[in-house]
C-alpha positions in Angstrom: -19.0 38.5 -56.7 -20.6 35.7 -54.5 -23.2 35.3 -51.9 -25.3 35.0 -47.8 -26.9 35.3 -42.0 -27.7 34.0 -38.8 -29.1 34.7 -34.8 -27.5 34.7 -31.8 -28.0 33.6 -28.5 -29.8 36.0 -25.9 -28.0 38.4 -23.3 -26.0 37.2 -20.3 -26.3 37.8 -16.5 -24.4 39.5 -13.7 -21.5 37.9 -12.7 -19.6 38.1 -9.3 -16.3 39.9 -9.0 -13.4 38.8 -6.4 -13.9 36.7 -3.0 -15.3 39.5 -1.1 -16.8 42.1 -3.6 -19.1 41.4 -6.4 -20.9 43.8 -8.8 -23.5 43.0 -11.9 -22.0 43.5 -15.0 -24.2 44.3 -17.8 -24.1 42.0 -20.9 -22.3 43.1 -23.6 -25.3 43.9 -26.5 -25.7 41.0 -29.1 -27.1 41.2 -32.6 -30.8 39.6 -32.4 -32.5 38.5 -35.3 -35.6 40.7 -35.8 -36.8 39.7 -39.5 -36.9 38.1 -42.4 -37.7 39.5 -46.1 -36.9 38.5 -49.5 -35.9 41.1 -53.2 -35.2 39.6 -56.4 -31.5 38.5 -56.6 -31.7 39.6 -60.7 -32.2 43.1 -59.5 -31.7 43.1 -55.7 -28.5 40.2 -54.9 -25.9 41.7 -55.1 -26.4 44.3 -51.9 -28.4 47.5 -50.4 -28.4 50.6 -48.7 -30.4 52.3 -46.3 -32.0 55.9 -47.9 -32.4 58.8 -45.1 -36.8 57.8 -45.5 -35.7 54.2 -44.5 -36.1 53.2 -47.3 -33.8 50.5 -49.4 -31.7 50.8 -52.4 -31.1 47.3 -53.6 -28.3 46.5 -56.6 -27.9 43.6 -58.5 -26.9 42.6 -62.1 -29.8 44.2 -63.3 -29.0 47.3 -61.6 -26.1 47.9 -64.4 -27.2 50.6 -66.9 -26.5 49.7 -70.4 -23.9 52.7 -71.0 -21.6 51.3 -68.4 -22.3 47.3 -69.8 -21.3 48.8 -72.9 -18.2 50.3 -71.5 -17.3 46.5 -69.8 -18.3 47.2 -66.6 -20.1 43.9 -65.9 -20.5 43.8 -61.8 -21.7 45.7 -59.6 -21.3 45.4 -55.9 -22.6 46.3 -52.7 -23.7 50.1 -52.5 -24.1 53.1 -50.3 -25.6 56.2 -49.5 -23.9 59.1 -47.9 -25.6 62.8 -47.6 -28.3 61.8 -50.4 -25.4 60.6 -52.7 -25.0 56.6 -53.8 -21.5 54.9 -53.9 -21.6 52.4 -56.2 -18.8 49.7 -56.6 -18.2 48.5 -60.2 -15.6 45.8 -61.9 -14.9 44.4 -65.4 -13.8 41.2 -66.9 -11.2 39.0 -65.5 -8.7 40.8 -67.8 -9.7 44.3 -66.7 -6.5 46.4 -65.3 -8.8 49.2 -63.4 -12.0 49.1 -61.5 -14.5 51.7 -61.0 -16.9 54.2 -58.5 -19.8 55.4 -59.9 -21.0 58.4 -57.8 -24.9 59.6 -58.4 -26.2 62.9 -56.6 -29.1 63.4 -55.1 -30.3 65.2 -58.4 -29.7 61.9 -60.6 -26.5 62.6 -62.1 -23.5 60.4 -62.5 -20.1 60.6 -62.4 -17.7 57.8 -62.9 -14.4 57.5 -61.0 -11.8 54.6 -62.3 -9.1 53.6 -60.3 -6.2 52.1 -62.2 -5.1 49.0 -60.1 -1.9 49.1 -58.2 0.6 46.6 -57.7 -0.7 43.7 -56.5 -4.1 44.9 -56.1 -7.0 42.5 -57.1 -9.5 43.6 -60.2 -12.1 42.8 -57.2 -14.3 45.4 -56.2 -16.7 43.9 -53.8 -18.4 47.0 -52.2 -18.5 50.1 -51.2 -18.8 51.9 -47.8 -18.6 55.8 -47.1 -16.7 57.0 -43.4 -19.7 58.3 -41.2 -17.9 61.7 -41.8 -18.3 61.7 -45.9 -14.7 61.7 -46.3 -13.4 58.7 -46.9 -14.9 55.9 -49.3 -13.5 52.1 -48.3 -14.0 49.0 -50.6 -12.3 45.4 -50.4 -10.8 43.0 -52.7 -11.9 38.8 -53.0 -10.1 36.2 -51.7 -7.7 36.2 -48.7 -6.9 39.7 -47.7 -5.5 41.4 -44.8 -6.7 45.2 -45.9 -9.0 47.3 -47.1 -8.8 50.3 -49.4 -9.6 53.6 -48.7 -10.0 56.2 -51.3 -10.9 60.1 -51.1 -15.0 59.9 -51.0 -16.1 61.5 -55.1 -17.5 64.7 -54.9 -17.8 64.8 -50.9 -13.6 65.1 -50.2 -12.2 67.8 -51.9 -9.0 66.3 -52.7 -10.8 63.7 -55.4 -11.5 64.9 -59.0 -14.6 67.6 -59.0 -16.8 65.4 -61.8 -15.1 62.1 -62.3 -11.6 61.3 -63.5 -9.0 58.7 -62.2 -8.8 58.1 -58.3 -6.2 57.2 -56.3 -5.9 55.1 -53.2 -5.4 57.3 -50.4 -4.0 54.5 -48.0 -5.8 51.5 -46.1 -7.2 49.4 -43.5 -4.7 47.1 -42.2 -6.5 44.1 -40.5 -4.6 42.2 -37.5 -6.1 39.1 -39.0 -6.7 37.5 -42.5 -10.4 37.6 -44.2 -12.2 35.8 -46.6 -14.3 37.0 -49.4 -15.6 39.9 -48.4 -18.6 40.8 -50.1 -19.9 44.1 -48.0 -19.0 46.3 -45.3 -20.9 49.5 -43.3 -19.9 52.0 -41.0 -21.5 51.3 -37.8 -20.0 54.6 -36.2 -16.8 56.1 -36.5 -14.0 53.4 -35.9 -16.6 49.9 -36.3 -17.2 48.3 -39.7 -19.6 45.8 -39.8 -18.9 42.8 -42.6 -20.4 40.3 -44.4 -18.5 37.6 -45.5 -19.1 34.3 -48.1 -16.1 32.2 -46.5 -18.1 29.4 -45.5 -14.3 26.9 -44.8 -14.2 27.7 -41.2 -10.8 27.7 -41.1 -10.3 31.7 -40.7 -13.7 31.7 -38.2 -15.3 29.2 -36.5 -18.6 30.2 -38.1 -19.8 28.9 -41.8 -20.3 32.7 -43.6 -19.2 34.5 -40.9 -20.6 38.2 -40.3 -17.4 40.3 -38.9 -17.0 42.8 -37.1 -13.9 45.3 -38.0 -12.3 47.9 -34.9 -10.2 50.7 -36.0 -7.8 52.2 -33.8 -8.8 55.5 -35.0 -11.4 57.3 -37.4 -10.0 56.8 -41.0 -8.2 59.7 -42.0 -6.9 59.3 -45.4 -3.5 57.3 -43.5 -2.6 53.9 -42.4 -4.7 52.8 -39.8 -5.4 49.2 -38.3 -8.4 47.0 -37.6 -9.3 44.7 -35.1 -11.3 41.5 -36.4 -13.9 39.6 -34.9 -16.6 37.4 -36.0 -20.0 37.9 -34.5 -22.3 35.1 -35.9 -23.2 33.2 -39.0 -25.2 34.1 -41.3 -28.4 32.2 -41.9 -28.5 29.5 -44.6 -32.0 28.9 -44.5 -34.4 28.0 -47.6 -36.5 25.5 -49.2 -33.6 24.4 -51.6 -31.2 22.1 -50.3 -29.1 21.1 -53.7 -26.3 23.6 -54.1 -24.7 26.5 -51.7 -25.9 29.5 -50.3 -24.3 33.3 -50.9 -23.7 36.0 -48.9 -23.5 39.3 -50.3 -24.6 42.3 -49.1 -24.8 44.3 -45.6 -26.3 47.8 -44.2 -26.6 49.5 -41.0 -29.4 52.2 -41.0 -28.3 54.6 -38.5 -31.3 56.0 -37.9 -33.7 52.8 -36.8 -30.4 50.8 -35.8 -31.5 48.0 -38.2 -28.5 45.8 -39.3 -29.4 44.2 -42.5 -27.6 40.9 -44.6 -28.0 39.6 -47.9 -27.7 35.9 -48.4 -29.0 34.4 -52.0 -30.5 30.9 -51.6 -29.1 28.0 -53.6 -30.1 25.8 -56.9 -33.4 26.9 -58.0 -34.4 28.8 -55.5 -31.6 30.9 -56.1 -34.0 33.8 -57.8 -34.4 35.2 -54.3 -32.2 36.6 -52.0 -33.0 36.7 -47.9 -32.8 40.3 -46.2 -32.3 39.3 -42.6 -32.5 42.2 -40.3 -30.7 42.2 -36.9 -30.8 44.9 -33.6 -28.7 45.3 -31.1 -30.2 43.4 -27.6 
């Protein structure tokens, strides 16, 4: 897929309501930039997940095993981790008229899910992001889209195949403004997705590589459902290269240290590492 973070600006004051009454408000909470650290982009650019130890699954091209290369599934995307179980997101060639889910258990086994494209749905499979409830697996095309997908979780909803097999999309995320080139999303709780996105054009958001934030008017159920969009800050493009662009991929919210982290590969030369900036709320 592509590439890419940033910090924001500290929290605001009380303010004064009416002539004749005023109250403090509390700031609304800002992500703050906590950290910095660095994986191999061979093995580690492409995105990561947060393990229930705290530890980090990374994935990147050299994350592929050979028995899926061989079967053309050349990309892998930005992963996740739901009740011990890893979601990965998988595409082919340019020409490919399906893309995949590779589902592994806690006990190392695989199973392979390939969803046949629908009508004017991209080859694109960017990421993928399981509903805090295990239910419900969402992903995202490239480009300029105004949805996501959803899909019946592998082997945690019932109503997807028992050990692999074709699956359908169950419905989508309908977003009340366009996006650009999503490269990873994570449930931050039930109805808030937080995303990472390499549009760096500002002409959807004001920020270069923006990270956005995604509202749903509901917990995703399997139905239509629709999603607020806002964009929180940039990412940082920060490095000692300066010749060629920077790429934001990846993004994970560990629920249990509240750490938001974001992927951004450096450019040129220096593109053999990938920045892990890690953000809290503040």
């Amino acid at each position: 897929m592509k590439r890419q973070l940033l910090s924001v600006a500290g929290v605001l004051g009380a303010f004064t309501l009416g002539a004749s009454t005023s109250a403090a408000v509390a700031a609304e909470p800002v992500w703050t930039e906590t950290g910095t650290s660095y994986v191999d982009t061979l093995s580690g650019g492409q995105g990561l997940a947060s393990r229930a130890d705290g530890s980090l699954l990374h994935r990147g091209l050299a994350s592929i095993p050979l028995g899926l290369r061989i079967k053309g599934w050349n990309h892998v995307g930005d992963p996740d981790i739901a009740r011990g179980y890893v979601f990965d997101a998988y595409q082919g060639p340019d020409t490919a008229t399906s893309k995949m889910f590779a589902v592994t258990t806690p006990a190392g086994k695989r199973s392979e899910y390939v969803h046949p494209l629908d009508p004017g749905e991209k080859l694109n499979n960017s990421f993928a992001t399981v509903s805090p409830d295990g239910q419900w697996l969402v992903s995202g095309e490239w480009g300029d889209q105004n949805r996501l997908q959803v899909f019946p979780a592998p082997l945690l909803n019932p109503s997807a195949p028992p050990a692999g097999g074709p699956l359908p999309q169950a419905g989508q995320i309908t977003l009340d403004r366009p996006v650009r080139d999503i490269q990873g999303c994570d449930f931050v709780d039930d109805t808030r997705l937080l995303c990472a996105s390499d549009d760096s054009s500002r002409a959807l958001f004001p920020e270069d590589r923006p990270l956005l934030q995604v509202d749903l008017e509901r917990t995703v159920d399997g139905g239509p459902v629709t999603g607020h969009v806002t964009s929180l800050l940039a990412l940082p493009q920060r490095g000692l290269c300066t010749d060629g662009t920077y790429e934001a991929e990846g993004v994970d919210y560990d629920t249990a240290s509240g750490t938001l982290r974001a992927e951004v590969v450096q450019p040129g030369v220096c593109a053999v590492a990938t920045s892990v900036y890690a953000y809290r709320l503040r």
